[in-house]
C-alpha positions in Angstrom: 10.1 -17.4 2.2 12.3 -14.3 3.2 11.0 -11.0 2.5 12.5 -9.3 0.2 11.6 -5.8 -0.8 13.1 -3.0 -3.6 12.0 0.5 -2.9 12.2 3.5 -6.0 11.2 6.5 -6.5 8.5 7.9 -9.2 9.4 11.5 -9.4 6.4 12.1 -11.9 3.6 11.7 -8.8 6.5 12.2 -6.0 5.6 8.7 -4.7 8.2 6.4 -3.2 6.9 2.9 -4.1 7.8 -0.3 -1.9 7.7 -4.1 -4.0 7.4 -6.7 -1.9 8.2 -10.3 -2.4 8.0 -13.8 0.3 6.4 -13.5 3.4 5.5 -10.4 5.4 5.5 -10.5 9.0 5.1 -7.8 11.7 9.3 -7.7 12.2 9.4 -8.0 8.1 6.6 -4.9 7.7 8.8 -2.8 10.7 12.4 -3.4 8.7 10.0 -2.4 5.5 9.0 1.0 7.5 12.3 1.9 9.0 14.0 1.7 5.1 10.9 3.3 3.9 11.1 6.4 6.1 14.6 6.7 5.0 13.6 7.0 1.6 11.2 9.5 1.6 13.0 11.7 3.6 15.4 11.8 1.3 13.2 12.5 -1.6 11.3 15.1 0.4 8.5 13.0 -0.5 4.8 12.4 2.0 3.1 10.1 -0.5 3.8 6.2 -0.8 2.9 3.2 -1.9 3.4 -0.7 -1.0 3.0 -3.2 -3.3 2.3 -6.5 -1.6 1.0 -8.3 -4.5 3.7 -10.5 -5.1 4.2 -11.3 -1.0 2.6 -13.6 1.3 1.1 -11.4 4.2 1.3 -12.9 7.9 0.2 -10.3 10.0 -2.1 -11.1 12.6 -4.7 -8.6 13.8 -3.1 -8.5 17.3 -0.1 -7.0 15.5 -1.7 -4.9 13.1 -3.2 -3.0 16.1 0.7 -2.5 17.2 2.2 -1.5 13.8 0.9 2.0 13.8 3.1 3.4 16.5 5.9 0.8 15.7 6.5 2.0 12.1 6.0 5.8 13.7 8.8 5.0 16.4 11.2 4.3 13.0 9.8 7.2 11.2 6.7 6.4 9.3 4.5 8.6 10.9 1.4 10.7 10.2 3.1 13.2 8.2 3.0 10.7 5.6 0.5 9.3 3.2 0.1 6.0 2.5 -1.6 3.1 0.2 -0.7 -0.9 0.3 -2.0 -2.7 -2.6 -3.2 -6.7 -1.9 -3.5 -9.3 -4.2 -6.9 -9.5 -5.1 -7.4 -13.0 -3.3 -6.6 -11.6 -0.4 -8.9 -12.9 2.4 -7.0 -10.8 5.4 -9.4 -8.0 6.4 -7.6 -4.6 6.8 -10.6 -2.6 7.5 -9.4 -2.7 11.6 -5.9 -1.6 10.2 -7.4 1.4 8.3 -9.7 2.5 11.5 -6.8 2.2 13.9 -4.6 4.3 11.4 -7.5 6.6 11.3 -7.8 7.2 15.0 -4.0 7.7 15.8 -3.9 10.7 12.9 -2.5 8.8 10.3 -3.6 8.6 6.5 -3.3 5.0 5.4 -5.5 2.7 3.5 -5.8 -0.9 1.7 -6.2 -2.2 -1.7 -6.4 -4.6 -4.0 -6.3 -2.5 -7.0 -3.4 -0.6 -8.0 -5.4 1.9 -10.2 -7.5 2.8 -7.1 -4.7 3.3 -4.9 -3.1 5.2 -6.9 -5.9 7.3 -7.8 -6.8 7.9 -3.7 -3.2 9.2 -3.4 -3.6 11.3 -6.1 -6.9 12.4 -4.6 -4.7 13.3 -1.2 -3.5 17.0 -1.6 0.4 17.4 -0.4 0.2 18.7 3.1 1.8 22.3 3.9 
């Protein structure tokens, strides 16, 4: 399954969204980053959201440690706000994700609730 991914921007909330579709890996998630950074940069947007749902997530927790500063090296980084959405089934625990995110500076967090995710970025004033 390649990964696939569209990316579009919701002017109402000022939140560039990311769908994904086939399997996510660490090189898929950094290609995902680096097109993602260029995106909201160009919309002058901090806020945005990935929609895994509809992928197959194959990240293990060796890289998930690693894709912190990778996705900052390409231009994802602190300044930005972020929220992945899961399928609900998902049985991959992201809470070492979120607590290394945390301790580099960086405002990123899981779901598997698209309501809630949106709602926490909502709940995330625009920084300065």
């Amino acid at each position: 399954m390649t990964l696939q991914w569209t990316i579009d921007y919701l002017a109402d909330t000022r939140i560039v969204r990311v769908t994904t579709q086939g399997e996510v890996t660490f090189a898929g998630a950094i290609s995902v980053a680096t097109d993602l950074a260029k995106h909201l940069e160009r919309n002058q947007a901090v806020k945005f959201l990935v929609d895994h749902r509809s992928a197959l997530v194959n990240i293990s927790v060796t890289d998930l440690y690693y894709l912190v500063t990778e996705t900052e090296k390409v231009g994802l980084g602190p300044k930005y706000i972020g929220a992945i959405v899961f399928p609900k089934d998902t049985d991959h625990d992201f809470r070492f994700y979120q607590w290394r995110a945390a301790n580099a500076g960086f405002r990123r967090r899981m779901f598997t609730g698209m309501d809630a995710a949106l709602q926490w970025l909502d709940s995330n004033p625009r920084p300065a």
